[in-house]
N, C-alpha and C positions, 0 to 999 in steps of 0.2 A: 489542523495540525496532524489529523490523521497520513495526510497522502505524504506528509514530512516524515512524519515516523516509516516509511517505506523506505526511505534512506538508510537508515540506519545498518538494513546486512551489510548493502556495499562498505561500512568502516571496520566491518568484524576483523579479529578482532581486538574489541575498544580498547582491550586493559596491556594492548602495545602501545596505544596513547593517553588513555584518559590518567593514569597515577602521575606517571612522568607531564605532563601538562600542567594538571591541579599545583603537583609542587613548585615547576617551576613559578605558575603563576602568581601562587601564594608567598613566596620569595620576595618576587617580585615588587608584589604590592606592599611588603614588611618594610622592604628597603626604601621603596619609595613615600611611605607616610613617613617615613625619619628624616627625611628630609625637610618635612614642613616641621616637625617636631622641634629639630634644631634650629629652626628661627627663631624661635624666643629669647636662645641667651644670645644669639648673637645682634638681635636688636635689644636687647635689654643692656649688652653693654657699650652698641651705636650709641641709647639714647642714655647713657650713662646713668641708669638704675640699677647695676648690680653691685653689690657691696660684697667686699671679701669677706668670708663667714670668720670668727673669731676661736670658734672651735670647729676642728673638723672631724666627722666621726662616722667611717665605714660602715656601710647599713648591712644587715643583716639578710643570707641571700632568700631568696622564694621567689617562685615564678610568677610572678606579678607585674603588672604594668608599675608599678609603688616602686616597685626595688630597681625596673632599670631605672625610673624616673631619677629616683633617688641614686643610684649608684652613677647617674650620669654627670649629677649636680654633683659630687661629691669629687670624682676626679677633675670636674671644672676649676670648682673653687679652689683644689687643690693646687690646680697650676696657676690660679688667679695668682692666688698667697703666695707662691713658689718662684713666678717667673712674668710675673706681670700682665695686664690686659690683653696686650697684646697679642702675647703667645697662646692666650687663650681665643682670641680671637682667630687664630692661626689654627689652634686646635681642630674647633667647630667647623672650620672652613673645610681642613682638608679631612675630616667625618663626613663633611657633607660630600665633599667629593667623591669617596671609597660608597657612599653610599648610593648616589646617580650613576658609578659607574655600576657597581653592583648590581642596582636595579636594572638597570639595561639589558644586560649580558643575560639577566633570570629573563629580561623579557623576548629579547630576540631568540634564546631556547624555545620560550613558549610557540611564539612564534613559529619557528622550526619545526614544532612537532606537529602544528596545526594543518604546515606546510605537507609534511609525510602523510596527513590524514586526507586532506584535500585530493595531493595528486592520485592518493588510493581509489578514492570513489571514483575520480571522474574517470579512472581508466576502466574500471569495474563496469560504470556505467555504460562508455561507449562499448565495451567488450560486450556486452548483454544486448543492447543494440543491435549490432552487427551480426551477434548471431542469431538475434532473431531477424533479421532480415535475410540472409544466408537459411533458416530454414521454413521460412514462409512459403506457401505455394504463389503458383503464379495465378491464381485469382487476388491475393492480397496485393501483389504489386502490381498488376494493370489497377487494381483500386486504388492504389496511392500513387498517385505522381512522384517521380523522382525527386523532384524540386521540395513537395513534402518532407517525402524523406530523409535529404538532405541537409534541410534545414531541423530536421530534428537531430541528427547528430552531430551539427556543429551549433548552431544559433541554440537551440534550447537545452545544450548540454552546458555552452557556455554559460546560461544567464543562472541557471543552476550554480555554478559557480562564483558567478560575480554578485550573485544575491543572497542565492538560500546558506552557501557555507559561507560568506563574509557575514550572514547572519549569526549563522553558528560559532563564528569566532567573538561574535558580541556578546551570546547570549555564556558563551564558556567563559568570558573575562570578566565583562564591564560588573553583570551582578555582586563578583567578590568585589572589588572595587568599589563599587555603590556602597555596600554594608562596610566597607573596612572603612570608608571617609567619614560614612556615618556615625560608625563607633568612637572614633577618633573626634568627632565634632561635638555628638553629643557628650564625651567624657571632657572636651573645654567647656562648652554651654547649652546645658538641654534647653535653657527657654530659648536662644537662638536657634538651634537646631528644631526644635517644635514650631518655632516662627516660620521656617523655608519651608514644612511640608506642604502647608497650606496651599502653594502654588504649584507642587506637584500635580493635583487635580485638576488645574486647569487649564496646565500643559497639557496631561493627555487627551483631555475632551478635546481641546482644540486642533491636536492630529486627527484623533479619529474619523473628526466631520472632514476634515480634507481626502481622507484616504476609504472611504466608503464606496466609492465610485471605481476604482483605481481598476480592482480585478477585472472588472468587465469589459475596461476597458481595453486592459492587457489583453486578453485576451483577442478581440479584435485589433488589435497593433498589429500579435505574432502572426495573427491569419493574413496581414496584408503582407507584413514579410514574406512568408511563404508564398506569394504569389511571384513577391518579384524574385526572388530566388526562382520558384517554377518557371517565369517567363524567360527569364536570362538561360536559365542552361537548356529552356527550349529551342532561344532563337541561334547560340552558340549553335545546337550540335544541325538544327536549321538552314545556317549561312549560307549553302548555297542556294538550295531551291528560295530564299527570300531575295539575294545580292540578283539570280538570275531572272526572275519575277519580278524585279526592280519595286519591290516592297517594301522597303526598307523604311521609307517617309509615314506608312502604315504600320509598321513594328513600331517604331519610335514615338508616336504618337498614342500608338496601347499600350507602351512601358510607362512614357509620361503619366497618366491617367492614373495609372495603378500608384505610381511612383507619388501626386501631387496628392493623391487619399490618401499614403501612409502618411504622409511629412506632415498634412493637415492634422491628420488624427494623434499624431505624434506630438504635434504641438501642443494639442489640449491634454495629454496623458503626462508631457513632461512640466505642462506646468503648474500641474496640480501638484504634482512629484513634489518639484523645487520651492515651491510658495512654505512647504512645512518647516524647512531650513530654518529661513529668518524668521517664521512665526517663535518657530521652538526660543530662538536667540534672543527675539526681542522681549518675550515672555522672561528670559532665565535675567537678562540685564535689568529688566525692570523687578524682581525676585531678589538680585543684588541692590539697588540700590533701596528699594524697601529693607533690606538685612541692615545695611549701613546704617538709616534712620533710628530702625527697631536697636540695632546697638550701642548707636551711641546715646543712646537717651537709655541707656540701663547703664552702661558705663560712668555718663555724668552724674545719674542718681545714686552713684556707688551700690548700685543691684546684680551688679553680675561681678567676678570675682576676677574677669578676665581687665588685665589692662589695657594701653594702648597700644603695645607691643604685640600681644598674645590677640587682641582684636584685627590686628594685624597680618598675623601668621593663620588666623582663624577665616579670613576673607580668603585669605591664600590661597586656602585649603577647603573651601566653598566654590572656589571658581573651578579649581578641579574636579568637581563632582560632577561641572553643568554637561561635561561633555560624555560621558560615560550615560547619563541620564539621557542625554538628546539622541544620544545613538540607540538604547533602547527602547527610547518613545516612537522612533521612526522605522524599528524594524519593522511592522507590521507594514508600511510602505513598502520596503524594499523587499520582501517578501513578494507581492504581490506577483509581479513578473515573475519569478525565482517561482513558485507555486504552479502559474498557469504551463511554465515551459517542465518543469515535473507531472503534471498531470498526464501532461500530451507525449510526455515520453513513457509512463504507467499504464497509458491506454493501448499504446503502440505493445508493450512489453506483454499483456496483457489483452491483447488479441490471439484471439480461436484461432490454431496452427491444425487447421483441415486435414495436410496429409499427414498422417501419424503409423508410428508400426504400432503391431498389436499387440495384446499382452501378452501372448505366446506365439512368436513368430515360427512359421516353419522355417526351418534349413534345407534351401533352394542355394545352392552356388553351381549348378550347369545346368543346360538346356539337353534333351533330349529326346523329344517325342513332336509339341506344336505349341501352338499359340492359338487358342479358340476367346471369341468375339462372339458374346451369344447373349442375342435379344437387347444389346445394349441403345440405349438412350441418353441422350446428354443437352442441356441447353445453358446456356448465357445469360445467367437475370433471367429468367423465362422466356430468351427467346430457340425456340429448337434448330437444334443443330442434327442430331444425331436420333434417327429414328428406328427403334427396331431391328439396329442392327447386327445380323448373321457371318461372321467371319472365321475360316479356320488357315492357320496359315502353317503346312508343314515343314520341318526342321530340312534345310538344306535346298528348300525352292525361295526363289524371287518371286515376290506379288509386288506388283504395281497399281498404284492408285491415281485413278485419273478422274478429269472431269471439270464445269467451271469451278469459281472462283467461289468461297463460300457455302460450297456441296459437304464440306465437313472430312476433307483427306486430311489438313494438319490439325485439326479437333482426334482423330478415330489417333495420331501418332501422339499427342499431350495425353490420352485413356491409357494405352498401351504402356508411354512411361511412370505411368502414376503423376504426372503433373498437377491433372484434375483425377475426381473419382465420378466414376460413373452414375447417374440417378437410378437408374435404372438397368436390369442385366448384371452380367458379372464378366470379367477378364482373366482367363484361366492361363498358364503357361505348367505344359504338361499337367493339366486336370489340376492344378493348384489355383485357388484363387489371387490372386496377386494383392488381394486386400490384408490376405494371413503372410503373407511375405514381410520380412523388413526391410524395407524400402534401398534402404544398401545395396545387400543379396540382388533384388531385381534390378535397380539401374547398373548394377557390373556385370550382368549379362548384357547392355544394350551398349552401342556406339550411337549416337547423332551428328550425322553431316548437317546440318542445313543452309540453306540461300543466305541465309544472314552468317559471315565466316565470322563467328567474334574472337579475337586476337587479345590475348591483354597486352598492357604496354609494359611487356617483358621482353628478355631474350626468345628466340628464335628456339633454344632449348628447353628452357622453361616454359613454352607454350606447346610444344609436341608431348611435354613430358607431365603434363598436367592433369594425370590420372597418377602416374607413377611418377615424382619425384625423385627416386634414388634410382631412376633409368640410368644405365650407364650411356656413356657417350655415343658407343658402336650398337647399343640396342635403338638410341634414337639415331642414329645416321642412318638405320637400316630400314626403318620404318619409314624416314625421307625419302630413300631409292626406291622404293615400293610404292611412294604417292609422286614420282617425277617428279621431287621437289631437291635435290640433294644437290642437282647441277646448279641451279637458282642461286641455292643458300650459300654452296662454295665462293662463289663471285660477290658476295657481299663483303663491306669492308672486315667485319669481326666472323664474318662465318656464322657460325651455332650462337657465337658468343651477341650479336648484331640486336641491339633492341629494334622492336618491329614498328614502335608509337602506338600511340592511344587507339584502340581499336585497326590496329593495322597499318596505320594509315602510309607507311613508309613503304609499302608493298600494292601492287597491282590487286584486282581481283584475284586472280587465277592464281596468283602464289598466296593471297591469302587462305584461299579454296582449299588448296592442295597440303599447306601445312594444317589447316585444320581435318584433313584427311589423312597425315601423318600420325594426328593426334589420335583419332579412332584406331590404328591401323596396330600403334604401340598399344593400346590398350588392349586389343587383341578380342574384342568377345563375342560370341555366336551367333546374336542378332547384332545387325545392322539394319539403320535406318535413314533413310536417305531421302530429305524435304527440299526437294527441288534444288539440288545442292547445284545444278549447270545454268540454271534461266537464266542468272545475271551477265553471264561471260560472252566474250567475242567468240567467233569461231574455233580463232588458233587456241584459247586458253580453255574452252569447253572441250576440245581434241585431247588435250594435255590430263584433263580435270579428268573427264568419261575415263582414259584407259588408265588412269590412277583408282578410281573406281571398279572399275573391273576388275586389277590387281585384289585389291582389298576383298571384292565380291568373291570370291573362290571359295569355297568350303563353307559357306557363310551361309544362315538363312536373311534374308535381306526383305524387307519393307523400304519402298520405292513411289516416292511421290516425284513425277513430272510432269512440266507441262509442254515441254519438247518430248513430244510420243515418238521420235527417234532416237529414245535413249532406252524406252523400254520395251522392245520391237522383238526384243529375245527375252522376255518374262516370263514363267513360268504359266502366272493367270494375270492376268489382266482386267482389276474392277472397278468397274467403269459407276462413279455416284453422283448421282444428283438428289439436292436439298435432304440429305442425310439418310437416303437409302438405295441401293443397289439395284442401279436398272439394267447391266450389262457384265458378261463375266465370262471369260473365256481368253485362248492366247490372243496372236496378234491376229493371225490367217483367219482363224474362227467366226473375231469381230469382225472384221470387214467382210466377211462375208454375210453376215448377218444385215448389213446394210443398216443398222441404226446408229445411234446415238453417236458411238467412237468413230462410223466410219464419216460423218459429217465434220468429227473435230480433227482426223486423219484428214481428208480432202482440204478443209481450211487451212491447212500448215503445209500441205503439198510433199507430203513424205513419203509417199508413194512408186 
């Protein structure tokens, strides 16, 4: 119950629902035991036992169950005497009526409010979610697959909902209900009412042993779900390179797989589930007709005071009980799931957030001096990336970073924005460490271009303006004209206004490129950074992309990662790394003269 009680902020706070619930429910349940109440006289005067009283005489009030009893028989007989059986029987009818409708109306309030409390948390919860995932580093999310992820903020937010609070609405109801039938039963017949407990016991032994298992195995269910959510929006965002690989008979054949162990595993989790149902039922029926036996053999001994009428109304009102009882015998079932899918979202919630500002951040909002790279070191799970490395990069020159593949140039650009932090060394901007900075402050001094253009599937204005929102119109059209994209946009059907699709996909490379180089350009700040923002483009849209680039590059100090070494041929310095440290450094004429390293990956590309 502990990880339950973690719930509870998300309803804060309670006493906007817990008074207004209580009474409705308590309403509720007044109305609705008068209804079994009022069978008595009206099978008392079905089976023609009631006699008109010969004197009638107004009881005396007090809050007591005696006086309504009494005052209820009293306007009865009254109308007995007055106006005959039937009108009495007309009476009871339509009390009982005002009464079911009554109870109803208390109920669906209650209901109502359960309603306002439910949709409170689950928005509370996904909201907390989100934004932990939103400020987690990008170590935690290459650790979690999307597909994880995703399945924690729909599938186990949902079961959260369909378990733990339909729990909660059990556990807030059925108990006053339990005690109020109770009360009610045992004030017709304690030795009948001491008779039924007996079976209570053996109802719940006989959940329990069904539902022992249950957790474990929940939990292995939700893990298989998550795979197949992780396979699906793998092989989705996949489709081509599988449809073009002619794969496809191999994807469908690993989804099956995954897909035939949850169904399996499912089978045996749900029919453990379901088996408690009729256990519970066939237990309460055989509980009933034991009550039956046990009553009417105190009835026919003239030992219980109840007639045949009131044993009647007393069965009634015992059948009512079984279900309020089943449903709380079974909570700890339906919990199960509801528990495992709150755990896994406590954990997520409740993961180490790496990058953090500090307790006393300095006030850094502009660049004016360099950017030093000193002694720094970094690795991946222990494997090294970044060794020793020495870097100074000053305000208003281009450095370019070159070199193979996994030499550690888009590792040295994740250090510099604080993505990851450094193991070792430290990352100064103007002699400030970047670790005393609040993370804010330092990422609004940077822009990132990179290879990968991400787009959201927003408007065309909403994506340029996506540092600045209350960009006016003519600030972002001017930031288009600056990145060669302003001609593009105008010929689209809605212009600015034009959604782009899900990752862009309604747009070329090169206009994705290039609006996301609009993006930078609004945002205006004095480093930029630029990760191989041309490799992917054709000629004509790398032509386009570079002198959009340049635009933007002016006044700027700029970090430049490519692997077309005709892009950075007018760099300021030029460092040349292999396997995370600096074997080459100098302009462009310098290296090549030098005859190493750059001039072998220059000669291989023929840019000479």
């Amino acid at each position: 119950m502990k990880i339950l009680r973690r719930l509870i902020p998300f309803a804060k706070p309670l006493h906007h629902f817990l008074p207004e619930y209580i009474i409705y429910t308590v309403l509720g349940i007044i109305f609705g035991l008068l209804n079994f109440a009022l069978l008595v006289p009206v099978l008392s005067l079905l089976f023609e036992k009631k006699e008109t009283a010969t004197q009638l005489i107004s009881p005396e009030f007090s809050l007591s169950i005696a006086y309504l009893k009494d005052f209820f028989n009293y306007q009865f007989n009254l109308i007995i005497a007055s106006k005959g059986k039937f009108m009495a029987l007309v009476f009871v009818c339509v009390t009982i009526g005002i009464s079911i409708l009554l109870a109803n109306i208390f109920r669906y309030m209650a209901v109502r409010v359960l309603l306002r409390l439910r949709l409170r948390i689950m928005a509370r919860i996904r909201n907390m979610l989100y934004d932990k995932y939103i400020d987690q580093s990008l170590a935690f999310h290459h650790k979690n697959g999307k597909g994880d992820l995703l399945m924690t903020m729909t599938s186990e937010v949902q079961e959260i909902e369909s378990s733990v609070l339909n729990s909660l609405q059990i556990l807030l109801r059925d108990p006053f209900l339990v005690i109020a039938y109770f009360g009610l039963l045992f004030y017709w017949s304690y030795q009948l009412t001491l008779f039924t407990l007996i079976f209570l016991p053996i109802t719940g032994l006989a959940i329990s042993m069904i539902t022992r298992k249950l957790k474990k195995m929940s939990y292995f269910s939700q893990e298989m779900m998550s795979k197949i959510i992780s396979s699906t929006e793998e092989s989705i965002s996949g489709i081509k390179p599988i449809q073009s690989y002619t794969a496809e008979n191999f994807m469908k054949k690993k989804f099956r797989q995954i897909n035939d162990a949850f169904s399996k595993h499912s089978k045996q989790l749900f029919s453990k589930k379901e088996i408690a149902s009729p256990t519970s039922e066939v237990l309460g029926v055989m509980a009933a007709l034991m009550l039956v036996v046990y009553g009417g053999y105190l009835i026919f001994n003239d030992k219980s005071t109840l007639g045949g009428e009131g044993f009647i109304a007393y069965l009634a009102l015992y059948t009512q009980i079984i279900q309020p009882l089943k449903n709380i015998s079974q909570i700890s079932i339906t919990l199960q799931r509801g528990i495992v899918a709150t755990e896994k979202i406590f954990k997520i919630s409740d993961s180490f957030v790496s990058i953090t500002n500090p307790v006393h951040p300095v006030a850094k909002k502009d660049f004016t001096s360099s950017i030093n790279i000193e002694d720094v070191s970094f690795s991946y799970e222990s494997q090294p990336v970044i060794d020793k490395l020495n870097l100074t990069v000053p305000k208003g020159k281009i450095i370019a970073l070159v070199g193979q593949s996994g030499s550690g140039k888009s590792t040295i650009i994740d250090l510099v924005c604080r993505f990851y932090d450094v193991l070792e060394g430290s990352i100064k901007i103007d002699n400030i460490n970047i670790k005393d900075m609040a993370v804010k402050d330092l990422r609004e001094m940077m822009a990132v271009v990179s290879q990968d253009a991400f787009l959201f599937n927003d408007t065309v204005l909403n994506n340029i303006a996506l540092h600045n929102p209350s960009a006016s119109k003519e600030e972002v059209e001017h930031a288009a004209k600056v990145a060669n994209a302003h001609e593009f946009i105008n010929e689209m059907p809605l212009k600015y206004e034009t959604i782009v699709g899900e990752r862009g996909s309604k747009l070329s490379g090169g206009q994705r490129q290039r609006i996301t180089i609009a993006r930078a350009i609004l945002k205006n700040p004095p480093i930029l950074i630029l990760d191989e923002a041309t490799s992917s483009l054709d000629t004509e849209s790398e032509r386009l992309v570079q002198d959009a680039i340049n635009n933007m590059m002016q006044n700027r100090t700029s970090i430049v990662i490519a692997h077309r070494l005709s892009t950075i041929r007018h760099a300021d310095e030029i460092i040349v790394l292999q396997k995370g440290k600096i074997v080459e450094r100098g302009n462009h004429e310098a290296l090549l003269a030098q005859g190493g390293f750059y001039k072998k990956l220059v000669d291989m590309q023929e840019v000479r």
